[in-house]
C-alpha positions in Angstrom: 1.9 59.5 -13.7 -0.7 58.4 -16.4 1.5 55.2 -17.2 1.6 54.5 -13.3 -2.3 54.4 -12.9 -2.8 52.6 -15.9 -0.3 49.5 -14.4 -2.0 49.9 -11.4 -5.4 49.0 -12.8 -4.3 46.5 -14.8 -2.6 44.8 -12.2 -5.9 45.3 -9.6 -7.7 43.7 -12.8 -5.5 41.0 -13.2 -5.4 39.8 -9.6 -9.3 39.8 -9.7 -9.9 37.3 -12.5 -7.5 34.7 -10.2 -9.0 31.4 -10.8 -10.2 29.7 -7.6 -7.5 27.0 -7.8 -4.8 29.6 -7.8 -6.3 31.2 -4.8 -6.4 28.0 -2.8 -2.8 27.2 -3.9 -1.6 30.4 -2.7 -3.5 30.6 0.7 -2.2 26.7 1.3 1.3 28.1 0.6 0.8 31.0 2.9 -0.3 28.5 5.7 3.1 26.8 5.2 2.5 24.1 3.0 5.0 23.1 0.5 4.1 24.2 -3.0 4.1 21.1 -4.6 1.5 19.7 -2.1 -0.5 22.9 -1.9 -0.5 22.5 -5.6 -1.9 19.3 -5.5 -4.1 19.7 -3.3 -5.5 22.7 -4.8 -6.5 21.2 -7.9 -8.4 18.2 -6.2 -10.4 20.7 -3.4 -11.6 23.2 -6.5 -13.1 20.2 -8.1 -15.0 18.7 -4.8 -15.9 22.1 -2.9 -18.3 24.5 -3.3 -16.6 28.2 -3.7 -18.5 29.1 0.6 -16.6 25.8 1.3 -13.2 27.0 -0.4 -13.7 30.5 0.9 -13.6 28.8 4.3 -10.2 27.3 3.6 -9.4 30.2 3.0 -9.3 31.6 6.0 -7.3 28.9 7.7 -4.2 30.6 5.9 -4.1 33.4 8.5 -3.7 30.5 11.3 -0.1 29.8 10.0 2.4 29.4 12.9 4.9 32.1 12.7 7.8 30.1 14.4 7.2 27.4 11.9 8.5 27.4 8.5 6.1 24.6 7.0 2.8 23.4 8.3 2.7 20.0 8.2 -0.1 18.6 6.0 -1.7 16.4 9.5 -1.8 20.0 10.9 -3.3 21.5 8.6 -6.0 19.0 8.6 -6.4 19.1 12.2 -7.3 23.0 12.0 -9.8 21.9 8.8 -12.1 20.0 11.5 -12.2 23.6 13.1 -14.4 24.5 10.2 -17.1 21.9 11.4 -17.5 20.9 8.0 -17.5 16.9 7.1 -17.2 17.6 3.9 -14.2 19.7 4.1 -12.8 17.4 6.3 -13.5 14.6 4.3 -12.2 16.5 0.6 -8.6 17.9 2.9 -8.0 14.6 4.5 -8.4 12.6 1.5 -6.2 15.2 -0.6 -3.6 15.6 1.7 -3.2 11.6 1.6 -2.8 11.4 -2.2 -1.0 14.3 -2.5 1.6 13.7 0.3 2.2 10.5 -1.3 2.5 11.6 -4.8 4.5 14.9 -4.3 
């Protein structure tokens, strides 16, 4: 039972100290992206966007179509300018254009 608590914290621990990028990559994945774009895409967001602006993003994961397997990356941008953010906007659109062609 004692060995059982201890895994648990250390896994509630572990999952805390996820890095922003990881976070992003995961919720673009959950929103259907492929992972080689959400990957991609990740990386370049972390660097422009403020952690409010990526917590944002965040929340678009929850808007992923259940009948669809993938979101398609113009989709996904399209529900960015939801946010009302031109900077958002402006990061996602630019990243999903480098990264669509490069993944």
């Amino acid at each position: 039972m004692k060995r059982a608590l201890v895994m648990v914290l250390a896994c509630a621990t572990l999952s805390a100290c996820a890095t922003p990028e990881t976070r992003i990559r995961l919720a673009l994945t959950d929103a259907g992206l492929s992972k080689p774009v959400a990957s991609c895409m990740a990386g370049r967001m972390v660097d422009r966007l403020s952690l409010w602006q990526l917590n944002k993003l965040n929340g678009l994961s929850k808007l992923k179509d259940k009948k669809a397997q993938q979101l398609s990356i113009e989709e996904f941008v399209k529900r960015s300018k939801a946010l009302q953010d031109p900077e958002i906007v402006g990061v996602v659109s630019s990243s999903a254009l480098i990264c669509a062609v490069t993944s």
